[in-house]
N, C-alpha and C positions, 0 to 999 in steps of 0.2 A: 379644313383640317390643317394642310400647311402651303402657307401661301407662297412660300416659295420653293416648293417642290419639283424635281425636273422627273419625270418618271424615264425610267430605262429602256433601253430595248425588252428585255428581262419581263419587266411591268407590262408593257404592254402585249408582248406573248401569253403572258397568265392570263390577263383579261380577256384577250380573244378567245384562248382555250372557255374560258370559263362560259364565259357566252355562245362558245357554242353548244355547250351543255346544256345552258338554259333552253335554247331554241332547240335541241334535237328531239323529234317525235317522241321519243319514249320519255321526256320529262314533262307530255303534256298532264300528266295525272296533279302532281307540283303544282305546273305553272299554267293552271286552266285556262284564264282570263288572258288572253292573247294582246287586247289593248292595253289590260293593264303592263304588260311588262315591256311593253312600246312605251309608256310610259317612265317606268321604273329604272328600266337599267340604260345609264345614259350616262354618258363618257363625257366631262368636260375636258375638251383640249385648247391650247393657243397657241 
């Protein structure tokens, strides 16, 4: 996307919210496959 992008404090508060969206019990209906989204949802950082 963009290579030289520096993510925020900001940034990275949303993604954690959101992730733990993903992972709370009640979105297992969603996000059945458990390995799949160990796979999926992956943060590159440097």
């Amino acid at each position: 996307m963009f290579e030289n992008y520096l993510a925020s404090k900001e940034d990275l508060s949303a993604i954690n919210e959101a992730l733990s969206y993903a992972w709370h019990p009640k979105m297992n209906f969603v996000f059945k496959d458990k390995e799949l989204r160990k796979r999926r949802f992956c943060i590159r950082a440097h």
